[in-house]
N, C-alpha and C positions, 0 to 999 in steps of 0.2 A: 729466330728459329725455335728458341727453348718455347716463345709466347704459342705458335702455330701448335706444337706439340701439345699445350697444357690444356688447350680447348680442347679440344674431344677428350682427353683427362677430365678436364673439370664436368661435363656432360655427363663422364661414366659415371662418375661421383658424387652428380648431387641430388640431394633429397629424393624428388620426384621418382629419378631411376634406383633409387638405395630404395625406394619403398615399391617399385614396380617388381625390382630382386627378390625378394622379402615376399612377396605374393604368389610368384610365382613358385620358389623351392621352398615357402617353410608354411606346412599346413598348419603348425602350431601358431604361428604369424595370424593367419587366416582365421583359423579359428578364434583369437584376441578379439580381433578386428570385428570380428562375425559378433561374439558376444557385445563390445564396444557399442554396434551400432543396434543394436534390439534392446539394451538399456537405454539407447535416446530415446529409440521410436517410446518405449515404454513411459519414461517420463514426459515427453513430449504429451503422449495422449493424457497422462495423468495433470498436467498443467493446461490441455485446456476442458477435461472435467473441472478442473480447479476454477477457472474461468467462467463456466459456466454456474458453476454454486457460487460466484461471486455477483455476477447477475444477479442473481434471484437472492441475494440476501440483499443488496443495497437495495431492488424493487420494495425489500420489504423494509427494511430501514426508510424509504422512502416516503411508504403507507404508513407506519407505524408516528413519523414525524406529523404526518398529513393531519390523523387523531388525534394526540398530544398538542398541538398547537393552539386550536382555541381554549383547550384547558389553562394552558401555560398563561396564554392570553390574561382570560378573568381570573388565577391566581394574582397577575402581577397588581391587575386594576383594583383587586380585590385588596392586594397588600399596601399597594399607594394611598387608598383612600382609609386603613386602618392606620397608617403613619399619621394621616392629615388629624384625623382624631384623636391621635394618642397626643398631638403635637397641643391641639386645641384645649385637651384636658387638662394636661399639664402647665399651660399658660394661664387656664382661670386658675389652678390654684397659689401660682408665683402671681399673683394679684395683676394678670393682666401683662404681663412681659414676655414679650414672645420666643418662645421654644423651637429650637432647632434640633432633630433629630439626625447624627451623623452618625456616618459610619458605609456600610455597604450596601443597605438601603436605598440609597441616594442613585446608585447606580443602574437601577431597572429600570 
């Protein structure tokens, strides 16, 4: 008997109807609510401006990778082949014993 009672109790009482209450009698409720949901809408459209300026900067990160590339390129060819020669120098003058250049060089 107690259980039959507590149901439409537990009904009056939960959440969904405490916040239907709440709408209904308290304008200051409504009003919260009202400001709550035009701060989303607001960050909402500001995160996907945000989205959009993210577009267009990786596009450009993209192009700007595209240009730097072949540069990058013949620095490294350019750096490899000054090792080879520094490597070359330095063994005629140890009369012929070959030089090995370490370190982080190695690594390009």
């Amino acid at each position: 008997m107690l259980g039959t009672a507590n149901k439409p109790l537990e009904k009056l009482t939960n959440d969904k109807m405490r916040h239907l209450l709440l709408l209904k009698n308290s304008e200051k409720y409504l009003d919260r609510l009202t400001d709550s949901m035009h701060a989303q809408l607001r960050l909402s459209d500001k995160m996907e401006d945000s989205i959009e300026e993210m577009k267009l900067r990786v596009i450009e990160a993209e192009k700007t990778y595209e240009d730097v590339e072949p540069k990058l390129k013949k620095a490294i060819e350019n750096t490899k082949y000054l090792k080879s020669c520094v490597e070359s120098a330095l063994s005629s003058r140890y009369k012929g014993r070959p030089v090995r250049i370490m370190g982080e060089i190695n690594t390009l």
